[in-house]
matplotlib code that plots the C-alpha trace (Angstrom):
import matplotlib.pyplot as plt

x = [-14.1, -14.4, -11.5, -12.8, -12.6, -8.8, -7.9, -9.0, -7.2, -3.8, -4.5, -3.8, -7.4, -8.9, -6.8, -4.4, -0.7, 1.8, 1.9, 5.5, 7.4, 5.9, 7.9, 7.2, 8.5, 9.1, 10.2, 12.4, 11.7, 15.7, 17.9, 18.4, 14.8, 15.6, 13.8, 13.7, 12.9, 12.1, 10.7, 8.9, 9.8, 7.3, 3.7, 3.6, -0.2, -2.6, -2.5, -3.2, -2.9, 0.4, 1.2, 5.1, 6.7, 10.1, 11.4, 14.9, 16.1, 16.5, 19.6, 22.3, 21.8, 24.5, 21.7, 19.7, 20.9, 19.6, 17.0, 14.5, 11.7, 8.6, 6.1, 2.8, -0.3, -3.0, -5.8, -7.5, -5.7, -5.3, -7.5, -11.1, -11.8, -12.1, -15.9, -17.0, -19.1, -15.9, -13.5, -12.2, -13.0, -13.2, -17.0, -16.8, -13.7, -15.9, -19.1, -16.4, -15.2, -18.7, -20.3, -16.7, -17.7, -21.6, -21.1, -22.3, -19.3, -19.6, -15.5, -15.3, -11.9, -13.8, -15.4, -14.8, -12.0, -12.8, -16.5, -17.9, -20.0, -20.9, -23.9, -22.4, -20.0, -17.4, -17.4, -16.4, -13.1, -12.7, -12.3, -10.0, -7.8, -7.5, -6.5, -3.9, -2.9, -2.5, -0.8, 1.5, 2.3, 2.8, 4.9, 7.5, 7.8, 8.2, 11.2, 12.3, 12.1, 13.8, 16.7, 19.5, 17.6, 17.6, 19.9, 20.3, 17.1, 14.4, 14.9, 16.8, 14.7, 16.0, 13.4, 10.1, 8.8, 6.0, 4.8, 2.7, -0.3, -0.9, -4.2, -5.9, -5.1, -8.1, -10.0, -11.3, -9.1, -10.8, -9.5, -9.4, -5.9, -7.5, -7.6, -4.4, -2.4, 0.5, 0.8, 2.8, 5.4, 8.4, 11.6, 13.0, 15.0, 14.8, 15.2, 16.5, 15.6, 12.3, 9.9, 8.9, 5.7, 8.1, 9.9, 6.3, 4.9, 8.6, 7.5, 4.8, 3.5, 6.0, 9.1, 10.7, 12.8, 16.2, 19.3, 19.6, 15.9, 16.0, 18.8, 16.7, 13.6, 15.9, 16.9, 13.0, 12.3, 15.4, 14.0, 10.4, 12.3, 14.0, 10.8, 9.4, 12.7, 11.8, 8.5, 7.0, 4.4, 4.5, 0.5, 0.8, 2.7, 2.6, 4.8, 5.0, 6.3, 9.3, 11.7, 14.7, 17.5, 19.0, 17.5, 20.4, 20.5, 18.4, 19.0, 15.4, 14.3, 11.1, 9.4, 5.7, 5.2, 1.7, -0.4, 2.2, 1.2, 3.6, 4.2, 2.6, 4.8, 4.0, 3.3, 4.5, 6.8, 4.2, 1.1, 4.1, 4.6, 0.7, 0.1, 2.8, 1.7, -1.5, -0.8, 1.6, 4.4, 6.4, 4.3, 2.4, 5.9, 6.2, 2.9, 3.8, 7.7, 5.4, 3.0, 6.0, 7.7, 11.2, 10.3, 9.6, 8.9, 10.2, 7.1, 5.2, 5.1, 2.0, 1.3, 2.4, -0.9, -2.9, -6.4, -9.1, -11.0, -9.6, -6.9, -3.8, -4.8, -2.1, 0.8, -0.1, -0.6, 2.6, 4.2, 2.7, 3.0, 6.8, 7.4, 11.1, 10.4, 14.4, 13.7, 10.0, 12.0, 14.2, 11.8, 9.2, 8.6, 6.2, 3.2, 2.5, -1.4, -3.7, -2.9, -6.9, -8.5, -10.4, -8.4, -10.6, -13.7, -16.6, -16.6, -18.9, -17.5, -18.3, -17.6, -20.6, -22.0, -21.5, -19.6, -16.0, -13.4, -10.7, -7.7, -5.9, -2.4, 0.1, 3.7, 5.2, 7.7, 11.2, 13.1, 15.0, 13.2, 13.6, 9.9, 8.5, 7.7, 4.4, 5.4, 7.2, 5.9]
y = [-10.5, -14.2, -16.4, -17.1, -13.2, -13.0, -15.4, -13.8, -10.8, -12.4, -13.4, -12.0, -10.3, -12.2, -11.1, -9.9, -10.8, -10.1, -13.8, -15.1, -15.9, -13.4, -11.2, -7.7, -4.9, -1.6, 1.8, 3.6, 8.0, 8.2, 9.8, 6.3, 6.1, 2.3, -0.3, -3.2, -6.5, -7.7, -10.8, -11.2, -12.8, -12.2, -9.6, -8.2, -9.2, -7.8, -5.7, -1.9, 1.7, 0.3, -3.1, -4.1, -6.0, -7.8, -8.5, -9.5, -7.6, -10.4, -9.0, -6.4, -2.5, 0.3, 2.5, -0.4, -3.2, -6.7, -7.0, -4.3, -3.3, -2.2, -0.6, 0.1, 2.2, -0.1, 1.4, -1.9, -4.2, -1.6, -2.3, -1.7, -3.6, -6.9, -5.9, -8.3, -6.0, -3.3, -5.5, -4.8, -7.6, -6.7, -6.0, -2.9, -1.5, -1.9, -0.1, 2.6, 3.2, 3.1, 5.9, 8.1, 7.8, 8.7, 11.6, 10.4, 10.5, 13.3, 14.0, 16.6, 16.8, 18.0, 14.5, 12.7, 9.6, 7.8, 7.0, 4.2, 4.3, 0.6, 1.9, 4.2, 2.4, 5.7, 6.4, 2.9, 3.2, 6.9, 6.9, 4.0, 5.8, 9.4, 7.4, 5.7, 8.6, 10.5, 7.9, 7.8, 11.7, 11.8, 8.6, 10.3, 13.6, 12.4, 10.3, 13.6, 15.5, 12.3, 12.1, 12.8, 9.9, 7.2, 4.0, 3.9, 5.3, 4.9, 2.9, 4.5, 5.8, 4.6, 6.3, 6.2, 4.0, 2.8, -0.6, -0.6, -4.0, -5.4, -6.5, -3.0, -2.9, -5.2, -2.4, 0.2, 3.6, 5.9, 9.5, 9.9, 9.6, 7.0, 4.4, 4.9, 1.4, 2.8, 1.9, 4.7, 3.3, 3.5, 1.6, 1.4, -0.4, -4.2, -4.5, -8.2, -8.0, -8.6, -5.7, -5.2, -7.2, -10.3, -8.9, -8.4, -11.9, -13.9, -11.4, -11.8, -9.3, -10.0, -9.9, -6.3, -4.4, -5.0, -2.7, -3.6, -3.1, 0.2, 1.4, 0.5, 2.2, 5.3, 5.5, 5.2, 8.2, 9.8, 9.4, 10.5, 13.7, 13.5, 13.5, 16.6, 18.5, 17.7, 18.6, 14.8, 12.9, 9.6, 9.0, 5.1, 3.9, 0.3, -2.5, -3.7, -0.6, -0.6, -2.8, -4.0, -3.9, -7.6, -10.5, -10.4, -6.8, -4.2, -1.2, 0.2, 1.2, 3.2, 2.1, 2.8, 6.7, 6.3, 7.6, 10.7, 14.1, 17.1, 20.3, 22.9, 24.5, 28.4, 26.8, 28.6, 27.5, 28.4, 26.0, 23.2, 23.0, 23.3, 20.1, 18.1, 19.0, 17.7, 14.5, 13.3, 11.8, 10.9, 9.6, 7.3, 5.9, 5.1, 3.6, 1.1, 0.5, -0.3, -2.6, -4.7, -4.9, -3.0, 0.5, 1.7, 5.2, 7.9, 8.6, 11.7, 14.5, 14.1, 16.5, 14.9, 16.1, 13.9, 15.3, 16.1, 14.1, 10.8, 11.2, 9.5, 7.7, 8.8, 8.5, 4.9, 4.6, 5.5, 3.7, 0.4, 0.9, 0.4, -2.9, -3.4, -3.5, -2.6, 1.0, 1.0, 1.3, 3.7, 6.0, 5.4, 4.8, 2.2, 4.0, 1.5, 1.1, -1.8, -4.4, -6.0, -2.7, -1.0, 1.6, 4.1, 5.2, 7.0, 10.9, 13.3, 15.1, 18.7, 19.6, 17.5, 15.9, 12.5, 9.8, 9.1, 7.1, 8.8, 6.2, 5.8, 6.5, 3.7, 4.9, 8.9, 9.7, 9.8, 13.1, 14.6, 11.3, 12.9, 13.4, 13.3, 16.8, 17.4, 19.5, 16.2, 15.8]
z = [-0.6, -1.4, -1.3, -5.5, -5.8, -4.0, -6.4, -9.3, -8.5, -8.9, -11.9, -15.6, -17.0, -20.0, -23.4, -21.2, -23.3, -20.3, -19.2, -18.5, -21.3, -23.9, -25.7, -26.3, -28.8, -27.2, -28.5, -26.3, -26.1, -25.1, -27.6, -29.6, -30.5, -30.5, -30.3, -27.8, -27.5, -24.0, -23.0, -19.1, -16.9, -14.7, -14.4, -10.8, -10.0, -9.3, -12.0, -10.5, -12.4, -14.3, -15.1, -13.6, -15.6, -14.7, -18.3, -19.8, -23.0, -25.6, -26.9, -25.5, -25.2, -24.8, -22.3, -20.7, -18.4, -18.9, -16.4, -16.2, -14.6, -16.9, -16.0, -18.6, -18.5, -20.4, -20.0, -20.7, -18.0, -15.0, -11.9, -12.8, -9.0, -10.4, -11.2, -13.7, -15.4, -15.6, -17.1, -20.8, -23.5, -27.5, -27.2, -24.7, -27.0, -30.0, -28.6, -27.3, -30.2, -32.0, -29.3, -30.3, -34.5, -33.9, -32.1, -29.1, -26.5, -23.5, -24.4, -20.9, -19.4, -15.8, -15.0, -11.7, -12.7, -9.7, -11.0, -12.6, -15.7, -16.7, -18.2, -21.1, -22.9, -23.8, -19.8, -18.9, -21.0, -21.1, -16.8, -16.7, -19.5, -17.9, -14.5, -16.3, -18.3, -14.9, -13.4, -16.0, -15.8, -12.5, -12.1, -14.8, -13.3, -9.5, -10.9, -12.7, -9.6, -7.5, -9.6, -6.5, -5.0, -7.8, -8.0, -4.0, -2.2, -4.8, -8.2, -11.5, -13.7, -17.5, -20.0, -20.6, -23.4, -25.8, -26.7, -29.9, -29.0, -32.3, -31.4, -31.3, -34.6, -35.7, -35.2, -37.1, -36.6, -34.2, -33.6, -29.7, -28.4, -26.0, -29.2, -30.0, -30.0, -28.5, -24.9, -22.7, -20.1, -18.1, -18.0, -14.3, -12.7, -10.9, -7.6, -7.0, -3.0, -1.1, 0.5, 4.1, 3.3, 3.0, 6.5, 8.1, 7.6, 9.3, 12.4, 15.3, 17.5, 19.6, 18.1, 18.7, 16.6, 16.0, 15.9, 12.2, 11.5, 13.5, 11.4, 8.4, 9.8, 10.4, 6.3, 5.6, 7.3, 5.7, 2.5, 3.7, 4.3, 1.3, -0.8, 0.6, 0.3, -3.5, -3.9, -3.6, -1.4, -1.9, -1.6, -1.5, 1.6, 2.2, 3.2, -0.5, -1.4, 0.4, -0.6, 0.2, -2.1, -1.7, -0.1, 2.9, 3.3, 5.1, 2.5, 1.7, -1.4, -1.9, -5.2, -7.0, -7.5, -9.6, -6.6, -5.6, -5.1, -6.8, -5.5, -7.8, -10.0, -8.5, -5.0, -2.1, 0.2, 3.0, 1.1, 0.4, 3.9, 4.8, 2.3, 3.8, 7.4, 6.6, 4.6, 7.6, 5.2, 8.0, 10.5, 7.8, 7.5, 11.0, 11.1, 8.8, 10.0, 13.2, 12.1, 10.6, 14.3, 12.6, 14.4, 17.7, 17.1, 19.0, 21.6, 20.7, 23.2, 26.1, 28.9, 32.3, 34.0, 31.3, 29.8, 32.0, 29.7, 28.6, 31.7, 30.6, 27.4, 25.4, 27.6, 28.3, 24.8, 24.0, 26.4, 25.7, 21.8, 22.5, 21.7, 23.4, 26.8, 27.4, 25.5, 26.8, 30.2, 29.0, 28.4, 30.6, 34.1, 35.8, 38.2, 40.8, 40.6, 41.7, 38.7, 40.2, 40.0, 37.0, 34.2, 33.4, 35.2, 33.0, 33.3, 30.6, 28.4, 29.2, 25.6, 24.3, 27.5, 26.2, 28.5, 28.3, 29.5, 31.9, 32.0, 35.2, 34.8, 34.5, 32.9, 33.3, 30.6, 32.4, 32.1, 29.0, 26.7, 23.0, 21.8, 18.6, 17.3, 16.2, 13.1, 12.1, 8.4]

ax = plt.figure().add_subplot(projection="3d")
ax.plot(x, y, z, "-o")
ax.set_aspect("equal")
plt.show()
């Protein structure tokens, strides 16, 4: 991607109204029924599945504080990957709309979302829709399921919310629920504090975790726990989406639910347990506490003998991925080999009878060293 492309991706789409400073009129689907006015203070950009709004209310409510996250689901402005030929304008709602009227919309709930369609003009906004619309659904009911968690762990969860956009009124009325003007969103709540992203980039590879940071790591994985326990994987995890609840504190939060995946209402506790073996919740986590030098995870079980065909690969790995050397010490133990002479010679596989690398051995894991468990998920 360009540097022109990067830039256009942190920027509001054309006819896009969420700019700072706008006010918008929102109808809250909490017992009230009220409506709100909120005026942003600032769009989260890029713009993905939902738009984020940070927003002020313009005047007092009993139920809502004063500063709010928002989060829509416009079909129009989610990410359509910055294509140029994919983004929304006024014509490619019009010739939607005019392919619904005439009959000549394929209207199937079984298509694939993920595909692009620039060529009919009812696929190019039907797809984007039944991703947001999906988005939406399963945002709401992970923060349904998540309630125990919300306000400390993950964000509190207000009420979800519709904003009626004016400007699709200029249009002639189409029956689809996809041309409806209402907007469908959520009201959450905004976290003042930074995310690990911003932790991350003050780092270099060689900084090593702190005790603080470690602690901090430590509640991440807690709350990786947590969400199985309730049925939830996250399906998104990134340094942007862990935040940190103030700017001087090291209290994570774990935000952005749009891309989670739901236990199945009749699913077994057997399959549960299957689907988070195999989307590695926990260890995805640790990954990314890893790559932003605030977690040196605990080292994974390896076979002292090594493996007869990549030797001792992994338990050098796992040494050296510990970035303090005082822990790296503490659970490991230096082999004396010739620092001059080669690490690995070439051996064949006799599984495939293609060459490999057998790694000379250069740490052994001291004794009684807690391992990782491989049925950590």
């Amino acid at each position: 991607m360009s540097s022109a492309d990067d830039k256009d991706r942190y920027r509001l789409p054309e006819y896009c109204r969420f700019e700072p400073g706008a006010k918008l009129m929102l109808q809250l689907d909490d017992e009230s029924k009220s409506s709100v006015e909120v005026q942003i203070l600032q769009p989260f950009l890029p713009l993905s599945n939902g738009q984020a709004l940070h927003v002020r209310l313009t005047a007092p409510h009993p139920r809502l504080p004063s500063n709010l996250l928002v989060k829509l689901f416009d079909r129009r402005f989610m990410c359509r990957d910055m294509d140029p030929d994919n983004l929304w304008s006024p014509a490619s709602e019009l010739a939607a709309r005019t392919a619904w009227r005439r009959g000549a919309a394929d209207d199937r709930e079984d298509v694939d979302i993920n595909v692009f369609e620039p060529e009919d003009p009812w696929l190019r906004e039907k797809l984007p829709w039944m991703r947001m619309m999906e988005a939406f659904r399963t945002e709401r009911e992970a923060y349904r399921r998540l309630t125990a968690l919300q306000g400390t762990v993950i964000p509190k969860f207000f009420t979800t919310l519709t904003w009626h956009d004016p400007q699709l009124d200029a249009f002639a009325p189409a029956t689809h629920p996809m041309f409806s003007p209402n907007t469908p969103g959520l009201a959450i709540e905004f976290i003042e504090g930074t995310t690990l992203y911003d932790v991350e980039e003050r780092k270099t590879a060689n900084d090593c975790p702190t005790d603080a940071e470690e602690h901090m790591s430590a509640k991440v994985l807690d709350i990786a726990r947590a969400l199985g326990k309730y049925g939830v994987i996250h399906g998104d995890i990134r340094a942007f989406n862990i935040m940190l609840r103030s700017p001087d504190s090291l209290d994570p939060v774990l935000i952005d639910f749009g891309h989670a995946v739901l236990r199945g209402e009749h699913e077994t506790e057997h399959d549960w347990t299957e689907r988070l073996r195999e989307a590695k919740q926990i260890n995805e986590f640790r990954r990314v506490l890893w790559f932003a030098h605030v977690h040196d995870p605990t080292p994974p079980l390896c076979p002292p003998e090594g493996d007869p065909v990549r030797g001792y690969y992994f338990l050098n790995h796992a040494a050296e991925a510990v970035k303090s050397l005082e822990k790296r010490l503490e659970w490991f133990e230096p082999v004396p080999c010739d620092s001059e002479g080669p690490t690995y010679k070439i051996v064949v596989d006799p599984v495939d009878g293609v060459n490999a690398q057998y790694h000379f051995q250069r740490w052994r894991m001291r004794p009684g060293v807690r391992v990782r468990p491989h049925d950590e998920y």
